[in-house]
C-alpha positions as CSV (number, residue, x, y, z in Angstrom):
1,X,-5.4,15.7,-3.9
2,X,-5.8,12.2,-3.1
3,X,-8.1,8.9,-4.1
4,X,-8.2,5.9,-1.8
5,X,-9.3,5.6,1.6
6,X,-5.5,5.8,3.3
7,X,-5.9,10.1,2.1
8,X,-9.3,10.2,3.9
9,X,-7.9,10.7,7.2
10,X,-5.9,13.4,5.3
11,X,-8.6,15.4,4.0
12,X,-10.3,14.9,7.4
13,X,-7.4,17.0,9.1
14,X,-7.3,19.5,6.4
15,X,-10.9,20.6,6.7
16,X,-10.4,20.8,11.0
17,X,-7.8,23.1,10.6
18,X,-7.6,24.8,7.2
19,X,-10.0,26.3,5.0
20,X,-10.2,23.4,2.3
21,X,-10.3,25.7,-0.9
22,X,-10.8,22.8,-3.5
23,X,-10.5,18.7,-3.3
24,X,-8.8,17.0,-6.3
25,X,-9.5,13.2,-6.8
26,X,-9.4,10.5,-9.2
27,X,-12.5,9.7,-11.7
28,X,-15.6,7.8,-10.0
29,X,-15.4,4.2,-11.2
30,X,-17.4,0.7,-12.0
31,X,-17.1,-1.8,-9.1
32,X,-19.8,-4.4,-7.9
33,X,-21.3,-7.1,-9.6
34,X,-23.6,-4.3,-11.5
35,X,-20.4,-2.3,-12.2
36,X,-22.2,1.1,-11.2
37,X,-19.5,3.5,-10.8
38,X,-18.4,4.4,-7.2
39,X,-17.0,7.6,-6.1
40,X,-13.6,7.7,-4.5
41,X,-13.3,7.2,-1.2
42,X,-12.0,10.8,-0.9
43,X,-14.4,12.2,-3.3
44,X,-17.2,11.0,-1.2
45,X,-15.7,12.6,1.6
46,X,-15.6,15.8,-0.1
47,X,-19.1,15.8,-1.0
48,X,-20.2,14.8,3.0
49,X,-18.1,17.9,4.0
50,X,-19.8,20.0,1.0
51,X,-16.1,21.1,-0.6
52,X,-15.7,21.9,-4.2
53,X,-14.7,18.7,-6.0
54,X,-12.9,17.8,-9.4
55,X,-12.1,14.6,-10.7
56,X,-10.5,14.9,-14.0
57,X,-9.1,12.1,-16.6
58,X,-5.7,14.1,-16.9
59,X,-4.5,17.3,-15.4
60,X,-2.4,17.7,-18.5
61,X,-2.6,20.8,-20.5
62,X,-2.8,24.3,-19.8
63,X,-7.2,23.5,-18.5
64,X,-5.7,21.2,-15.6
65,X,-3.3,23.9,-14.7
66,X,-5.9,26.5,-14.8
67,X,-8.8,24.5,-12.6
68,X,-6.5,24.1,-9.7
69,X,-5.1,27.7,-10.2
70,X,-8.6,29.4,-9.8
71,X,-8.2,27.9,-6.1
72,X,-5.4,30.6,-5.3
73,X,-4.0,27.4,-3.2
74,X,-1.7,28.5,-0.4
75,X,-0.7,25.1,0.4
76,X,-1.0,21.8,-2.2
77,X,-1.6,18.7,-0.1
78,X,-1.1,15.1,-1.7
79,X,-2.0,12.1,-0.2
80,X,-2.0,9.1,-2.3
81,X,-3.6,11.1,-5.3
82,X,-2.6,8.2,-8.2
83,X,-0.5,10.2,-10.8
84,X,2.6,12.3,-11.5
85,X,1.8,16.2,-11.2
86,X,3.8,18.5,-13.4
87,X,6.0,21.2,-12.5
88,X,3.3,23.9,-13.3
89,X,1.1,22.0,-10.8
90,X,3.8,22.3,-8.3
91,X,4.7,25.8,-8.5
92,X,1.2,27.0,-7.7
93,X,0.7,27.1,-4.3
94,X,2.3,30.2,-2.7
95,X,3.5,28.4,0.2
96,X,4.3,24.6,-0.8
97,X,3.4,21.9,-2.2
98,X,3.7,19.2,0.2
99,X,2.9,15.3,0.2
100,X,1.7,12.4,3.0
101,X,4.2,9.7,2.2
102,X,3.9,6.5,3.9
103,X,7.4,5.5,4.8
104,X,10.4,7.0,6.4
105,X,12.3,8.6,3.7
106,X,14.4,7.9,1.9
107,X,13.4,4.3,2.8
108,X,10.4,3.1,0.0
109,X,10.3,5.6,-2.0
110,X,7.2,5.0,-4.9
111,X,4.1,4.0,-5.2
112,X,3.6,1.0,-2.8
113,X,5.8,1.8,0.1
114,X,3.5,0.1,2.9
115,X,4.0,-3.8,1.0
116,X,7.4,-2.8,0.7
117,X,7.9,-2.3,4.0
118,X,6.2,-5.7,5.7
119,X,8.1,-7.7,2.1
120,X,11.8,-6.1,3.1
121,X,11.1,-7.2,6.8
122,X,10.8,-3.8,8.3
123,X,10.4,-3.5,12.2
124,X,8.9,-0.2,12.0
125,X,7.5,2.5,9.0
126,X,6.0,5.8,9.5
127,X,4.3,8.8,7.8
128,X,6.4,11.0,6.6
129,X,5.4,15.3,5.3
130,X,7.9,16.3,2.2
131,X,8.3,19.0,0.3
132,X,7.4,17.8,-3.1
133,X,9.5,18.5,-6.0
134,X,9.6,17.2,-10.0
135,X,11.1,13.9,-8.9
136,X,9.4,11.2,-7.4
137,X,9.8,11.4,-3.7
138,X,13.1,13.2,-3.4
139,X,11.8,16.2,-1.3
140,X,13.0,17.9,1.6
141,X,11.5,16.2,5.0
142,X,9.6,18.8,6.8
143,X,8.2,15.9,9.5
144,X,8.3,12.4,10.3
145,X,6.7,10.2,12.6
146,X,7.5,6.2,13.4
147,X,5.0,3.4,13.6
148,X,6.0,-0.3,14.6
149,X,5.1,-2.8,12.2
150,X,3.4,-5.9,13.6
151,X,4.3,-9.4,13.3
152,X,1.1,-10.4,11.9
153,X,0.5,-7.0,9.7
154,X,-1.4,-7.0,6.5
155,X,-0.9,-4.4,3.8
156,X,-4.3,-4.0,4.9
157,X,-4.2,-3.3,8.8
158,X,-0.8,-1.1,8.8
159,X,-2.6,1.0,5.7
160,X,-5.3,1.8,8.0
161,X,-3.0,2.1,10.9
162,X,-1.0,4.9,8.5
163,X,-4.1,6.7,7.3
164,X,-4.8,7.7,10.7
165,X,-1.2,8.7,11.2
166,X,-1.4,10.0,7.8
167,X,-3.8,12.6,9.0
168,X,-2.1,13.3,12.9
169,X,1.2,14.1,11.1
170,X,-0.5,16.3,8.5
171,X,-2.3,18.1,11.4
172,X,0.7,18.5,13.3
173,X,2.4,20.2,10.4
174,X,0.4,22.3,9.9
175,X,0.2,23.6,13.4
176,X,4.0,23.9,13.3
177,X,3.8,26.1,10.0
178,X,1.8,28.5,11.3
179,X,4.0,28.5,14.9
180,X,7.5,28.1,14.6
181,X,8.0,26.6,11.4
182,X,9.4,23.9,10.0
183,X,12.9,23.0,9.1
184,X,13.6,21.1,5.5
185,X,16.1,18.2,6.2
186,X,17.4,16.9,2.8
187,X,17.1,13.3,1.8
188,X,20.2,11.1,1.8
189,X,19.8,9.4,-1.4
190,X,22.4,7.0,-0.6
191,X,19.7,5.1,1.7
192,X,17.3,5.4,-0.3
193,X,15.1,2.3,-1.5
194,X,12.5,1.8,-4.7
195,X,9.0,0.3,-3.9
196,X,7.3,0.5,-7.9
197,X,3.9,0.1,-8.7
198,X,2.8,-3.5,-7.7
199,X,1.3,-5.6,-10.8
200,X,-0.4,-9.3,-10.6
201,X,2.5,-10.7,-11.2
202,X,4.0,-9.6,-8.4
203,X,2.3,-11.9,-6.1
204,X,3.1,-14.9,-7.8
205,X,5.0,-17.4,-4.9
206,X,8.6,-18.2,-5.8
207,X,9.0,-21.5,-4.0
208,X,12.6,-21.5,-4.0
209,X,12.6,-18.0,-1.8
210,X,12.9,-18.6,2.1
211,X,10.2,-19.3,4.1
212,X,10.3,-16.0,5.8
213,X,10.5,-14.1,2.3
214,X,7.7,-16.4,1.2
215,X,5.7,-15.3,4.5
216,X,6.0,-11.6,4.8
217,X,5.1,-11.5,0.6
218,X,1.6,-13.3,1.7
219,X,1.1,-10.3,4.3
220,X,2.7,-7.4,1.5
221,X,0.6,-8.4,-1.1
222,X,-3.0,-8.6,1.1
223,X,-4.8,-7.5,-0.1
224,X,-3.6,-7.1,-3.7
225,X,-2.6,-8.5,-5.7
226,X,-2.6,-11.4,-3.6
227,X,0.0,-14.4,-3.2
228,X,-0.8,-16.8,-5.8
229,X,0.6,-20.7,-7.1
230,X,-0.8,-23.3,-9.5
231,X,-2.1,-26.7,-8.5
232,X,-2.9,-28.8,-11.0
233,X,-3.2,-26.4,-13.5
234,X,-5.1,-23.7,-11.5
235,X,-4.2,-20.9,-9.6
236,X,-4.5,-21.4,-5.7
237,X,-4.4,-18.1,-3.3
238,X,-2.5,-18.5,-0.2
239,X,-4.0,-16.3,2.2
240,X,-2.9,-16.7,5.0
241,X,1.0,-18.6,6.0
242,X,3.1,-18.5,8.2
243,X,7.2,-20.2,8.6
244,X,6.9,-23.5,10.1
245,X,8.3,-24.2,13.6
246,X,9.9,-28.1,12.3
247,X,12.9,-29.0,10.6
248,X,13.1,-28.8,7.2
249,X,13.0,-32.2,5.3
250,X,15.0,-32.7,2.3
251,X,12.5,-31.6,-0.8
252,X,12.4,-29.9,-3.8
253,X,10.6,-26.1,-3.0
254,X,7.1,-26.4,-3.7
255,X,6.4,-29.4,-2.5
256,X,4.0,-31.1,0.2
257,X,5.9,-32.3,3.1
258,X,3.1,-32.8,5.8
259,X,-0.3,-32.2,6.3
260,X,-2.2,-31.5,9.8
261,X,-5.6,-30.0,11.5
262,X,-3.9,-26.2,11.0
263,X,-2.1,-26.3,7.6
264,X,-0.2,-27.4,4.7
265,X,3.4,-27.9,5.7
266,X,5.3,-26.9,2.1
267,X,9.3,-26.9,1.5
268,X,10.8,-23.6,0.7
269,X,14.5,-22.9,-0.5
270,X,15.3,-22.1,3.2
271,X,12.9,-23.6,6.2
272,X,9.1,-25.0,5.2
273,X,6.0,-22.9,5.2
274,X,2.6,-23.4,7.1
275,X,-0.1,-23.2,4.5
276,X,-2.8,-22.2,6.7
277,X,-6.0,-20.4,4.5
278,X,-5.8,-21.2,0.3
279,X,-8.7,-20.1,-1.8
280,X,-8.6,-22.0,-5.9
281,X,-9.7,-20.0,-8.2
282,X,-13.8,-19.9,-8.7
283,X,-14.1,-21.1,-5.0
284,X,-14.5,-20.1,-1.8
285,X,-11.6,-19.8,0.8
286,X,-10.7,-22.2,2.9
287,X,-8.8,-23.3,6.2
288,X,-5.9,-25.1,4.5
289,X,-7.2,-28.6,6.4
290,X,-10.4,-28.5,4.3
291,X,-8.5,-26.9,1.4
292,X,-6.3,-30.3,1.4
293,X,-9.2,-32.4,1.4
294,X,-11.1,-31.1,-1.6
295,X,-8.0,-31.0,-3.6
296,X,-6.6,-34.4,-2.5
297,X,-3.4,-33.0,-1.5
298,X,-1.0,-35.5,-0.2
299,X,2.4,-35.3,0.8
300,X,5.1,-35.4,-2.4
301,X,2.6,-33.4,-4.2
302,X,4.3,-30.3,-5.8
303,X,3.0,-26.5,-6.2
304,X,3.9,-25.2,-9.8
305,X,5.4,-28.0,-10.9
């Protein structure tokens, strides 16, 4: 069970070492400029590898339960599927139901663990197999393997990076159930952390945050829901930031302190930020230099203000 392209790599191990009995993914949906629905990236996997393939709206009710149960499952794999599964859902595979998280747990528990993880300053994440139960994330551990988070990581390059982790660990696993086994290690919820579902708002820049804070958000939220501020009454993207190597003037957060041929030097609450890729709304991105220009930024002009 599983939707975006992080599971992929997930489904991919299943079907080189298990007999795949039944994929489960989200409904196809409109993208592009013609909004022509698009399968899942998992779902179109499933059809390249010719598996049987549902994509309900709901799994609720007694004909949810009854699709998946006609699979005799042994083992229930979830990788980034989208929605909470019920108890009856859970107790149907004879062996487990198990789930590809993409943290060390307890650390980020929820639904957007990887931004979590570059956002709280994390060194290092990992994939991580768990015996899933009715609460969110609160399983047993059955295996967990680290990945180092880089200095310069995206949402978008450590997801890929974890995909393909996604689907060694799962492999792995699964080799070990069918050898020796696998020992359950309970979760000690007293280091356990939240990351919830991400909304636009989310991304929206708090000037008066650190400059680090401020940094690692632009890299969290890429690629959505983006870091956003307003500029004369329009919202600006940041793309791309990073914490400025100078001394920190005495401004108010949010505002212009120096412009140069790399970025848009900006006060913060703590240190000043390097502006260095910016994108207003309705345009096109640009290098922060260029950016500048066409907006006739100067310095003592404010973000949000």
């Amino acid at each position: 069970m599983g939707t975006p392209a992080f599971a992929v790599p997930s489904l991919e191990a299943l079907a080189a070492a298990a007999t795949v009995v039944g994929v489960v993914s989200q409904p196809d949906k409109p993208r592009g400029r013609g909004l022509a629905r698009q399968p899942t990236p998992v779902a179109a996997a499933a059809r390249a590898h010719g598996l049987p393939l549902i994509q309900p709206a709901t799994l609720r009710g007694a004909e949810g339960v009854a699709a998946l149960a006609a699979w005799h499952p042994d083992l229930l794999v979830v990788a980034a599927y989208g929605k909470i599964l019920s108890r009856a859902i859970l107790d149907l595979p004879s062996v487990a139901p198990v789930n590809v998280h993409a943290s060390l747990l307890p650390r980020h528990r929820g639904a957007a663990p990887i931004a979590a993880a570059i956002a709280a300053g994390d060194t290092e994440t990992g994939i991580t197999i768990m015996r899933m139960t009715a609460e969110l994330d609160t399983g047993d551990v059955l295996l967990q393997e680290r990945l180092p988070i880089a200095p310069d990581d995206t949402t978008t390059t450590l997801t890929a990076r974890l995909a393909e982790l996604g689907g060694r660990t799962l492999a792995a696993a699964l080799a070990a159930l069918r050898g020796a086994g696998l020992t359950p290690r309970p979760q000690d919820p007293a280091h356990a952390t939240y990351a919830p579902r991400l909304s636009r708002q989310s991304g929206h820049i708090d000037w008066t945050a650190a400059a680090e804070v401020i940094a690692r958000a632009v890299r969290a939220f890429t690629p959505w829901p983006g870091s956003s501020t307003r500029l004369g009454g329009r919202t600006v993207k940041v793309l791309a930031a990073r914490v400025a190597d100078a001394p920190a003037p005495a401004a108010a957060p949010g505002t212009v302190v120096a412009l140069d041929d790399r970025a848009v030097r900006v006060a913060t609450g703590a240190g000043t930020l390097d502006l260095l890729e910016l994108q207003m709304e309705g345009k096109r991105a640009l290098p922060a230099p260029a950016f500048a220009r066409g907006a006739r930024i100067e310095a003592g002009r404010r973000f949000d203000d």
